[in-house]
ROSE-4610 file (N, C-alpha, C; in Angstrom, 1 decimal, always signed):
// ROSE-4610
residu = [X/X/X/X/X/X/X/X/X/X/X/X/X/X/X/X/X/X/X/X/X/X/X/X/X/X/X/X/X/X/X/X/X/X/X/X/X/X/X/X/X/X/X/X/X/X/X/X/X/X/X/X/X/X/X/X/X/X/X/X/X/X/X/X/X/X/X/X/X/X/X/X/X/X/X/X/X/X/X/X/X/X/X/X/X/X/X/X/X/X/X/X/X/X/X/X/X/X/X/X/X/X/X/X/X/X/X/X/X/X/X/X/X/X/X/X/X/X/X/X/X/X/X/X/X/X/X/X/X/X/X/X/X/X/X/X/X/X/X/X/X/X/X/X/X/X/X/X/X/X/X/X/X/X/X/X/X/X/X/X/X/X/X/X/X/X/X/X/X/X/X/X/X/X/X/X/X/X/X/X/X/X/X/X/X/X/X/X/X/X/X/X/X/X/X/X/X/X/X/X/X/X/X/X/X/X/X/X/X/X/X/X/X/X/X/X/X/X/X/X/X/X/X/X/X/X/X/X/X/X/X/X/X/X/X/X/X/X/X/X/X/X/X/X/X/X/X/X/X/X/X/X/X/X/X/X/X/X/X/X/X/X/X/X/X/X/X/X/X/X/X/X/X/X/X/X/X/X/X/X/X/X/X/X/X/X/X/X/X/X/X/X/X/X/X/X/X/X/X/X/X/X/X/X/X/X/X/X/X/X/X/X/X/X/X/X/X/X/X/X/X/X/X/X/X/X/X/X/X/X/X/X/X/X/X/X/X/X/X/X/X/X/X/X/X/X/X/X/X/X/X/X/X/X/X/X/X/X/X/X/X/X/X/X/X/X/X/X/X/X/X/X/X/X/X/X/X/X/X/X/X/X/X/X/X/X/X/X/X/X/X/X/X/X/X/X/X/X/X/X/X/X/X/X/X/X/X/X/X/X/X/X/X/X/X/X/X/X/X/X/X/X/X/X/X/X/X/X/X/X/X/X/X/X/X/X/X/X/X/X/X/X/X/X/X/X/X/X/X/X/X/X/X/X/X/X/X/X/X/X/X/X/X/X/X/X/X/X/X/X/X/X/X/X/X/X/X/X/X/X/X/X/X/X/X/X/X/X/X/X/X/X/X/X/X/X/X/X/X/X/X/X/X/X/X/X/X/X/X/X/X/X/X/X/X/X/X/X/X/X/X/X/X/X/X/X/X/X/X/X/X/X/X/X/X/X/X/X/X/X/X/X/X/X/X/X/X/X/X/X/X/X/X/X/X/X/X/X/X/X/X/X/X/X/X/X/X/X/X/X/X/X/X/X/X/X/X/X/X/X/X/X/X/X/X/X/X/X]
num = [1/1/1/2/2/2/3/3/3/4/4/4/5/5/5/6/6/6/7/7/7/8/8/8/9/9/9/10/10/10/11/11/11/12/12/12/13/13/13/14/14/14/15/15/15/16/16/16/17/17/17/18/18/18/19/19/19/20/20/20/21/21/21/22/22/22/23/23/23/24/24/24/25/25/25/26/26/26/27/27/27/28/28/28/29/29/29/30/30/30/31/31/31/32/32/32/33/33/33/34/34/34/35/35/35/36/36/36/37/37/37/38/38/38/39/39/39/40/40/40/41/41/41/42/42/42/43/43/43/44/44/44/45/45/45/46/46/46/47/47/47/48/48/48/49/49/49/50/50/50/51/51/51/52/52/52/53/53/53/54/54/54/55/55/55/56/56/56/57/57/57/58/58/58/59/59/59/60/60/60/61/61/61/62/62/62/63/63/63/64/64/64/65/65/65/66/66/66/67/67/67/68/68/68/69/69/69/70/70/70/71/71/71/72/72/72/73/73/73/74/74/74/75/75/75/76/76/76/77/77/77/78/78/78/79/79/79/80/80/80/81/81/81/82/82/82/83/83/83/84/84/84/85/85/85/86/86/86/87/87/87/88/88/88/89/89/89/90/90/90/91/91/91/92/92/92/93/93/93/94/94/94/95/95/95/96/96/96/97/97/97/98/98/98/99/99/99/100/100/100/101/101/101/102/102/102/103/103/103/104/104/104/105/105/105/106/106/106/107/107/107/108/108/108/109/109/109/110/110/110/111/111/111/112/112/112/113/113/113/114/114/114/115/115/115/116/116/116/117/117/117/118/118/118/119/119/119/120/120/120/121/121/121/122/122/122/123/123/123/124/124/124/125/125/125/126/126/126/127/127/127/128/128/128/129/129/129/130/130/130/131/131/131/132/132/132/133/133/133/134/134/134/135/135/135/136/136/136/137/137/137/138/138/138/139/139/139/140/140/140/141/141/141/142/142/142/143/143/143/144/144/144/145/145/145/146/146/146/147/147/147/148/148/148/149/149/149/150/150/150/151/151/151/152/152/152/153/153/153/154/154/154/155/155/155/156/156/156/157/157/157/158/158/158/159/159/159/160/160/160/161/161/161/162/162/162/163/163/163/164/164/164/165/165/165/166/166/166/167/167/167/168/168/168/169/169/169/170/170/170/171/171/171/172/172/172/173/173/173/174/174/174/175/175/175/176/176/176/177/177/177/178/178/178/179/179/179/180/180/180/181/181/181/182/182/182/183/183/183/184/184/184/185/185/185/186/186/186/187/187/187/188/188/188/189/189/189/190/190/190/191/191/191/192/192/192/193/193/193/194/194/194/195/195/195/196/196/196]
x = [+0.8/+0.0/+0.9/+1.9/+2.8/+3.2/+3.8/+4.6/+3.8/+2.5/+1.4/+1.1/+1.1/+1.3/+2.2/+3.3/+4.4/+4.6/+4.4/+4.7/+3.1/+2.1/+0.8/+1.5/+1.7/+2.7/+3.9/+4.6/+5.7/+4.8/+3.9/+3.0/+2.7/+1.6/+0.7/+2.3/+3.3/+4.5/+4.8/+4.6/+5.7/+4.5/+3.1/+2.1/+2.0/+2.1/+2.3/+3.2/+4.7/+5.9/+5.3/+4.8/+4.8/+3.5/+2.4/+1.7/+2.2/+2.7/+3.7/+4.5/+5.4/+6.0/+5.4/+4.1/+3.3/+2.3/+2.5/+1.9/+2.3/+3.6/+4.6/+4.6/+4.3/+4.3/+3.5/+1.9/+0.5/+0.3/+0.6/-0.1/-1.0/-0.7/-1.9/-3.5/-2.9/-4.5/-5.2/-4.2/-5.2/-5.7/-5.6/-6.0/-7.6/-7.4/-8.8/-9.4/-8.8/-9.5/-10.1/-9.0/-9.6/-11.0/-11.1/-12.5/-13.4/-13.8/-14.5/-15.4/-14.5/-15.4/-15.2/-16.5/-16.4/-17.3/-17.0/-18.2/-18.8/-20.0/-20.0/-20.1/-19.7/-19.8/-20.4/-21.7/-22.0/-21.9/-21.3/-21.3/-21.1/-21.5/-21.7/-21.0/-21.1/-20.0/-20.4/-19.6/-19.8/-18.8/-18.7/-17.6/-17.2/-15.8/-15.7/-14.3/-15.1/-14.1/-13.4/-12.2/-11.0/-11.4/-12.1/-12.2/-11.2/-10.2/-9.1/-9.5/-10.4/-10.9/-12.3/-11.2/-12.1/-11.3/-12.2/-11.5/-12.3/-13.5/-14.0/-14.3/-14.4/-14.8/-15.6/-16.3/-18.0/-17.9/-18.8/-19.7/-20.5/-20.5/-20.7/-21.3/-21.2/-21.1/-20.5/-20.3/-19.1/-20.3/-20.7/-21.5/-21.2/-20.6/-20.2/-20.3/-20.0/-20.0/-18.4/-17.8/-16.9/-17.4/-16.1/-16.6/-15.3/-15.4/-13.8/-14.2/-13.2/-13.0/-11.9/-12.2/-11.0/-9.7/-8.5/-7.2/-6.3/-5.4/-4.4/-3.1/-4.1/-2.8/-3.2/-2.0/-2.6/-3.2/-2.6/-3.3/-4.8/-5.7/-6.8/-7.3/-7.4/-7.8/-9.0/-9.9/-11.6/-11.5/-12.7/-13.1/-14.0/-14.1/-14.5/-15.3/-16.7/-17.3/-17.8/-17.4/-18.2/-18.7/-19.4/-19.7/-19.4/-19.2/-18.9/-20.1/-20.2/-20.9/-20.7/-20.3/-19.9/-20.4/-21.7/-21.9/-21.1/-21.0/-20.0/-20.1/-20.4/-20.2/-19.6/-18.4/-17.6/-18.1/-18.0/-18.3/-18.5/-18.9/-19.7/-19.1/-18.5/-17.9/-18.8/-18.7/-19.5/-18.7/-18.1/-17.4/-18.1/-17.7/-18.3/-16.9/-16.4/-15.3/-15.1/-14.3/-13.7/-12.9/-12.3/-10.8/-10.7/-9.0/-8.3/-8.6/-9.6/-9.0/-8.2/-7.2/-5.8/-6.3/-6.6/-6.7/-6.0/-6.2/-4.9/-6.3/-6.0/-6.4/-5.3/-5.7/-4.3/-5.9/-5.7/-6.8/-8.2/-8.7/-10.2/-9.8/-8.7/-8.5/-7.7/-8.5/-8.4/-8.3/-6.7/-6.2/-6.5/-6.0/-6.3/-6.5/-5.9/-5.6/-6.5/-6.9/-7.6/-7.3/-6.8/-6.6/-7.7/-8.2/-9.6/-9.4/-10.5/-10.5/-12.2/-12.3/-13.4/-14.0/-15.0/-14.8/-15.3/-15.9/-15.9/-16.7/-17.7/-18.3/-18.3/-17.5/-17.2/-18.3/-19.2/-19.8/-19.9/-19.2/-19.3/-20.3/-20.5/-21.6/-21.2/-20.4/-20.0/-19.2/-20.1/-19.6/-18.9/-17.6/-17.1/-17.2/-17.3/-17.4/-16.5/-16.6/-15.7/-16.1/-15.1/-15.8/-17.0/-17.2/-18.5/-19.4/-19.5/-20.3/-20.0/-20.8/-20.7/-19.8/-18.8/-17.9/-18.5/-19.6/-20.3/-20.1/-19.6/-19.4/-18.1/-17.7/-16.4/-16.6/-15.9/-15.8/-14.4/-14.0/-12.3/-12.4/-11.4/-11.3/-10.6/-11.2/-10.6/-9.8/-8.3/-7.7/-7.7/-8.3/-7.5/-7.1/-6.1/-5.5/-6.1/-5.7/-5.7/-5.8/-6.3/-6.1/-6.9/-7.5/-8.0/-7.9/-9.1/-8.9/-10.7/-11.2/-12.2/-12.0/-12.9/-13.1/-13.9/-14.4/-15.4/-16.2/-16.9/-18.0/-18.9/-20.1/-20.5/-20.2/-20.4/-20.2/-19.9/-21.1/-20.9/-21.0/-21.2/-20.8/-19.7/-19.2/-17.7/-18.0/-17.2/-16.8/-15.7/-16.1/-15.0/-14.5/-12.4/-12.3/-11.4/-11.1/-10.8/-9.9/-8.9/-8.6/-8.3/-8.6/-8.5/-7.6/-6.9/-6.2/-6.7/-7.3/-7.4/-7.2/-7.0/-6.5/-7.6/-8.0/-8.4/-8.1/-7.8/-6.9/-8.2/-8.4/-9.4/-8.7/-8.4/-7.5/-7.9/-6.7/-5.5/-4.5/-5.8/-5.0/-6.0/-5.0/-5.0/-5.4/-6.2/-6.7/-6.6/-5.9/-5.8/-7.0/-8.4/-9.4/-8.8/-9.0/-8.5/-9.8/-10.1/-11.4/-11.2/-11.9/-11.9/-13.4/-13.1/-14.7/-14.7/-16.2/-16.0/-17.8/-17.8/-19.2/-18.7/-19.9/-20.3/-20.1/-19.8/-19.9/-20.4/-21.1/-22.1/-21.7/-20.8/-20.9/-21.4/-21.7/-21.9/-21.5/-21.4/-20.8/-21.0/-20.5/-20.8/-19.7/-20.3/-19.1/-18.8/-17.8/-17.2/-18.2/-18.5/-20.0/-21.2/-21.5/-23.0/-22.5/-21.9/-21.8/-21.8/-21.9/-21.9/-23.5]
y = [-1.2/+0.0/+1.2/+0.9/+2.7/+2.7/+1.7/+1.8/+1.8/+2.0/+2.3/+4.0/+4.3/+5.8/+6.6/+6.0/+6.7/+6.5/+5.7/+5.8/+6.6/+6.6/+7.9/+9.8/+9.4/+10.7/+11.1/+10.0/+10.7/+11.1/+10.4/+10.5/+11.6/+12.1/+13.3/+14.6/+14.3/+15.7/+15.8/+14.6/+14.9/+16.0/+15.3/+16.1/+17.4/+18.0/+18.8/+19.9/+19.4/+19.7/+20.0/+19.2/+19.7/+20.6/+20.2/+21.8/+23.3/+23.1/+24.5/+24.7/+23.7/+24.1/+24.5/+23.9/+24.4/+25.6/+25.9/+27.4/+28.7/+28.3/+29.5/+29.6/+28.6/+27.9/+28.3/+28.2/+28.2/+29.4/+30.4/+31.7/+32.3/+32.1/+33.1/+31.9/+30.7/+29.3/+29.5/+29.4/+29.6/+30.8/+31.8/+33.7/+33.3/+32.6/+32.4/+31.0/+30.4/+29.1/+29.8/+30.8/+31.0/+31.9/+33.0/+33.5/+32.3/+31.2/+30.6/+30.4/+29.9/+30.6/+28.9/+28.0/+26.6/+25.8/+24.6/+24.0/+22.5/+21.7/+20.6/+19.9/+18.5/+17.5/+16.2/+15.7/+14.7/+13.5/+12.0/+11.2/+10.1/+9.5/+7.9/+6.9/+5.5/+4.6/+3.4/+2.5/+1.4/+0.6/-0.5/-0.6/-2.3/-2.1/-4.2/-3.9/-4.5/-5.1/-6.2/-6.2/-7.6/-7.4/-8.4/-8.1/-8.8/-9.5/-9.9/-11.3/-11.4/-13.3/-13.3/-14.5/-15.4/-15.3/-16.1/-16.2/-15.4/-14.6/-14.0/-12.6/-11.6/-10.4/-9.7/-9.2/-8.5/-7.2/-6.8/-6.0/-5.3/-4.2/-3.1/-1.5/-0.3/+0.5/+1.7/+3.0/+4.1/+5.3/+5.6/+6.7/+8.3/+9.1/+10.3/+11.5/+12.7/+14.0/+14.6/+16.0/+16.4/+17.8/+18.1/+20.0/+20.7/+21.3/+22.1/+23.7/+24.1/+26.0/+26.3/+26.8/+26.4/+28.3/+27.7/+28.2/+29.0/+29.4/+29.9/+28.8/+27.8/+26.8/+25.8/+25.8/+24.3/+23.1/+22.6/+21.3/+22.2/+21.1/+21.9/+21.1/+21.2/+20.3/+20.7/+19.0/+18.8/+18.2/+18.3/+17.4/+16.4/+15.2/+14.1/+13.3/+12.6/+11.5/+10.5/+9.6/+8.3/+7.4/+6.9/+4.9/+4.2/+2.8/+1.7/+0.8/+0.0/-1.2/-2.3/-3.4/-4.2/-5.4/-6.7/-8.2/-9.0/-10.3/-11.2/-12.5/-13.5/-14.9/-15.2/-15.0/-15.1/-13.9/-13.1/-11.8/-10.1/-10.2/-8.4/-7.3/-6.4/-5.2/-4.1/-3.2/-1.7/-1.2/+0.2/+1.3/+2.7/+3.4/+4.6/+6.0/+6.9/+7.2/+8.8/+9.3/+10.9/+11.0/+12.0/+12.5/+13.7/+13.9/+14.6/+14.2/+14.9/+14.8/+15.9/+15.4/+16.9/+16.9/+17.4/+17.2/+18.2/+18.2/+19.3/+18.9/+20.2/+20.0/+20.2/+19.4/+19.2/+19.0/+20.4/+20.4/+20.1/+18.9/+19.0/+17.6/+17.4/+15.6/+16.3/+15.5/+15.8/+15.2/+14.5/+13.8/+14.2/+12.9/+13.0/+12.1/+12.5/+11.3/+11.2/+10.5/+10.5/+10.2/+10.6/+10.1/+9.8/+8.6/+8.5/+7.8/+8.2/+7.2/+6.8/+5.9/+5.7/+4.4/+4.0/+2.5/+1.7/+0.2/-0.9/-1.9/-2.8/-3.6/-4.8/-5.9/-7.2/-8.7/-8.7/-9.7/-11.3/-12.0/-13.3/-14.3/-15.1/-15.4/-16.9/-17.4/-18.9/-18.4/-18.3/-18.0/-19.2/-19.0/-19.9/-20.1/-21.2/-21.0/-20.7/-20.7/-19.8/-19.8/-19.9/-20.1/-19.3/-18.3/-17.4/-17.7/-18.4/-19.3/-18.4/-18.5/-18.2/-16.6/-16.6/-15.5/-15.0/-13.8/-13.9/-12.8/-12.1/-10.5/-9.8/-8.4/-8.1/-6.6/-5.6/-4.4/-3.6/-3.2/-2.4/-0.7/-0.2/+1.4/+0.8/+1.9/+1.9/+2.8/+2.2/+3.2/+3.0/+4.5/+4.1/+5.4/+4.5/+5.6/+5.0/+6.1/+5.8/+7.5/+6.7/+7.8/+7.3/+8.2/+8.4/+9.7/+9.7/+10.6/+11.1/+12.3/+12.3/+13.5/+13.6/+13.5/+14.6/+15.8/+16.7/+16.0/+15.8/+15.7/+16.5/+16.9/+18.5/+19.5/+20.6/+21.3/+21.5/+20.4/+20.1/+18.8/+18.0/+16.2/+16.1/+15.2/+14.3/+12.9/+12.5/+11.0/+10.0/+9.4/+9.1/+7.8/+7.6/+6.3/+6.6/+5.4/+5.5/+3.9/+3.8/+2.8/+3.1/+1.9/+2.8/+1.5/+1.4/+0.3/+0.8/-0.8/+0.0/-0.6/-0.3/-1.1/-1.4/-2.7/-3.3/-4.0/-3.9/-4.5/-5.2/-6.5/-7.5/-8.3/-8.1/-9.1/-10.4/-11.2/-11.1/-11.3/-10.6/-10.5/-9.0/-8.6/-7.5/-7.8/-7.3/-7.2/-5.8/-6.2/-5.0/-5.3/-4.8/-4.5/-4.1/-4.4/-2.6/-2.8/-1.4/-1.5/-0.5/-0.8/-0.7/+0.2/+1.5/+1.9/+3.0/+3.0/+3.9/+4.5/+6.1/+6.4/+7.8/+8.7/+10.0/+11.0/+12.3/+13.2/+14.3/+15.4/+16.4/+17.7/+18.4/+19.3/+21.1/+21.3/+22.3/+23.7/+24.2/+25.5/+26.8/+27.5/+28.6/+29.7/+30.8/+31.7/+32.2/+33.6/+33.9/+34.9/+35.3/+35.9/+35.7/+34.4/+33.9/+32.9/+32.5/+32.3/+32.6/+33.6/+34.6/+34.7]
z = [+0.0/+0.0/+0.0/+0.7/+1.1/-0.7/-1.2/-2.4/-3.5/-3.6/-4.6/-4.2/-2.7/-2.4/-2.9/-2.8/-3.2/-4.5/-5.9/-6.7/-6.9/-6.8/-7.5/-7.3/-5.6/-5.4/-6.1/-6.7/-7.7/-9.2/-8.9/-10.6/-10.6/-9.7/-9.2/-9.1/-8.7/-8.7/-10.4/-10.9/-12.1/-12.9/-12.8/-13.6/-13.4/-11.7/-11.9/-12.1/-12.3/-13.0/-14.4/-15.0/-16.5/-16.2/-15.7/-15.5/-15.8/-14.6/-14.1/-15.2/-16.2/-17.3/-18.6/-19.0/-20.1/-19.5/-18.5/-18.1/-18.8/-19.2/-19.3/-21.3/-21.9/-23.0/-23.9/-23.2/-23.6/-22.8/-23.0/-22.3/-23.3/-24.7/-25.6/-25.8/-25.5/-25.7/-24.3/-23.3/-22.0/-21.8/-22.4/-22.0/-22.8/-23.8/-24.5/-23.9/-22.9/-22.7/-20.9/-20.2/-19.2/-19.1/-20.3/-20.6/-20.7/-20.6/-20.4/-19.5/-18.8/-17.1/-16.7/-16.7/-15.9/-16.9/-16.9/-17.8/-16.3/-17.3/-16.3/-17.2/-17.4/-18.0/-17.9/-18.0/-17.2/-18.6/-18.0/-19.1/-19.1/-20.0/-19.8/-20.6/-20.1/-21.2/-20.8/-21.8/-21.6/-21.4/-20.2/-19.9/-19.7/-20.4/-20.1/-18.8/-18.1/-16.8/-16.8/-16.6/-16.3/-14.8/-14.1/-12.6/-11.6/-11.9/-11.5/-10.9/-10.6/-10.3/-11.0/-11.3/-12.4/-13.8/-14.7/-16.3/-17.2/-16.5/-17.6/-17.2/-18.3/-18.1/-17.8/-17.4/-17.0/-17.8/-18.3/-19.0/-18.2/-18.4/-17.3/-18.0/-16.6/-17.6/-16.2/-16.9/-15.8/-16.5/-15.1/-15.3/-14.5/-14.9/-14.0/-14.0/-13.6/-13.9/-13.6/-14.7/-14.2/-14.0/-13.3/-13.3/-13.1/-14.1/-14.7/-14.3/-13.5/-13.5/-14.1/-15.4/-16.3/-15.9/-15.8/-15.4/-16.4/-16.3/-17.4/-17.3/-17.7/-18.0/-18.8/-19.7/-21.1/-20.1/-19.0/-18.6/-17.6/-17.8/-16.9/-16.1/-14.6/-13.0/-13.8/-13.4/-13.2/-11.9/-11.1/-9.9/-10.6/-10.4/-11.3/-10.2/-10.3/-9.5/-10.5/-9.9/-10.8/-10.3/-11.0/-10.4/-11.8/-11.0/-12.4/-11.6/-12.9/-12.7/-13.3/-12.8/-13.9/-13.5/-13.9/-13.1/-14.4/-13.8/-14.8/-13.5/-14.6/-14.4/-13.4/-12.7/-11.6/-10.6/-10.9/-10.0/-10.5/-9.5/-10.0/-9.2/-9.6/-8.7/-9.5/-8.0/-8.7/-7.2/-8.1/-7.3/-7.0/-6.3/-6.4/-5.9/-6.5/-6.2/-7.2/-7.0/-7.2/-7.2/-7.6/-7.8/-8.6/-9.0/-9.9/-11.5/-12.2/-14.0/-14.2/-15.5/-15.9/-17.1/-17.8/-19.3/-20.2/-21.4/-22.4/-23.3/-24.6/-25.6/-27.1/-27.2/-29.0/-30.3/-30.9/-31.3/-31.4/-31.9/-31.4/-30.6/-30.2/-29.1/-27.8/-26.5/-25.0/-24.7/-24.6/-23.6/-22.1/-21.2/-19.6/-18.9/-17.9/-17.0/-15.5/-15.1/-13.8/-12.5/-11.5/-10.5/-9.0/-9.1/-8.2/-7.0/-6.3/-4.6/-4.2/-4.2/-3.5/-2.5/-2.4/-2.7/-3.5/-3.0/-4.2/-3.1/-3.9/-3.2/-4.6/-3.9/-5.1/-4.2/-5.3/-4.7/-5.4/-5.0/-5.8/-5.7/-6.8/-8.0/-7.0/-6.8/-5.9/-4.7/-4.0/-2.5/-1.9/-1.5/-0.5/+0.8/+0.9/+3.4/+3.7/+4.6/+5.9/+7.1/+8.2/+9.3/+9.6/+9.4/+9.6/+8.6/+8.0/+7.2/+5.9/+4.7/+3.2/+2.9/+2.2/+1.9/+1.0/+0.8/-0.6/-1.2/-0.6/-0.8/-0.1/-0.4/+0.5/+0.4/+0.7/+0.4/+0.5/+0.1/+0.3/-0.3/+0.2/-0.9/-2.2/-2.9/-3.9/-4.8/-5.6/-6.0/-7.4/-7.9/-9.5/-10.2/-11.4/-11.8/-13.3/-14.5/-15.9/-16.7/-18.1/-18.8/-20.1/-20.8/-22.0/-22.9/-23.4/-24.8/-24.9/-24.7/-25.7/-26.8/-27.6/-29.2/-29.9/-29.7/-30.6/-31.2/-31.3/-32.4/-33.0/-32.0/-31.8/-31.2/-31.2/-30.1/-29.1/-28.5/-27.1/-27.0/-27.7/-27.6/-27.9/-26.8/-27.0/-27.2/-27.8/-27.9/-26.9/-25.6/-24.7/-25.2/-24.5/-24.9/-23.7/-22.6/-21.1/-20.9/-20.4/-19.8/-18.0/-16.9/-15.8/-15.4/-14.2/-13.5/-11.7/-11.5/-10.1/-8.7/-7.7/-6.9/-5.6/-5.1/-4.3/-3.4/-2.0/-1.1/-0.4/-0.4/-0.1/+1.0/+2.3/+3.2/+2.6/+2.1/+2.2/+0.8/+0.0/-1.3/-1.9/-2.9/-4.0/-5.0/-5.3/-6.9/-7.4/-8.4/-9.9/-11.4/-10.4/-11.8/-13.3/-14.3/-15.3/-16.1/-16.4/-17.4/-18.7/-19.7/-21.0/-21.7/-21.3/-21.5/-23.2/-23.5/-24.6/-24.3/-24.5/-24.5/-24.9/-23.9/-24.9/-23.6/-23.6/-22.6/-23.5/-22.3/-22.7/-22.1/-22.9/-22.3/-21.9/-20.6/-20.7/-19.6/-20.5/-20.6/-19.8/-19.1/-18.1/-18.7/-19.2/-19.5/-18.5/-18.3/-17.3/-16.5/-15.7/-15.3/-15.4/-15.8/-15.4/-14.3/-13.8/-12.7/-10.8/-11.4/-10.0/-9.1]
């Protein structure tokens, strides 16, 4: 656990190393991206889970909202909440969790990465005994990191494609979910003074 801390914390410094360096870079994109003001983004997907036990994948889906106050800096902080949901033959996880999105725009494509915490409730499909009789279910926090891309289409539709890796500490073993999602986000827009 300390050495998944410490390697997100060297992740989380380096990102914002290059932050702070494409600040200085992108001063004429962010002067026009900070008149903006904040948008919200609420959005959906569909999602295939590797759920780390068992041999098969579950089919799922990651449903969430972000909310960007956009900055004078090429990379831009969202506060991000989600849920996943995923049942599958061996077992079914659904999380619920938040965090850090960073994103950039390289013309009409928005890279970004996520850093989330929340937790996770894995309930299995063949319960084992145990002294307290049937093991059928568990719960842990949960960590995940990843990154995707979404896409312009309209205006305000995006096109999302996401991979996440995430961590599950289940006494007395770890599972590393990773999921594979693609859907649609919606966004919308607050110029700078309608918010007040």
């Amino acid at each position: 656990m300390r050495n998944l801390l410490q390697n997100w914390t060297s992740k989380s410094a380096l990102c914002l190393g290059i932050s702070l360096a494409a600040t200085a870079a992108a001063s004429a994109q962010a002067m026009s991206v900070a008149q903006r003001g904040a948008e919200i983004a609420p959005f959906a997907q569909t999602t295939l889970l590797q759920p780390d036990w068992g041999p098969t994948a579950n089919l799922g889906y990651t449903a969430g909202l972000d909310y960007t106050r956009f900055i004078r800096s090429i990379v831009q902080p969202s506060l991000e909440l989600r849920v996943t949901s995923a049942n599958g033959s061996t077992v079914s996880e659904h999380t619920y969790s938040g965090g850090l999105k960073l994103q950039t725009t390289i013309h009409r494509i928005h890279p970004y990465g996520v850093f989330l915490v929340g937790a996770g409730v894995i309930d299995f499909t063949h319960p084992t005994m145990s002294s307290n009789g049937p093991y059928a279910s568990d719960d842990s926090k949960v960590y995940s990191v990843g990154g995707g891309a979404q896409f312009d289409v309209l205006s305000q539709w995006q096109l999302r494609l996401e991979f996440t890796q995430q961590h599950w500490n289940i006494e007395p073993q770890i599972l590393t979910p990773q999921t594979l999602s693609v859907g649609v986000a919606y966004r919308i827009p607050f110029r700078k003074g309608q918010m007040r």
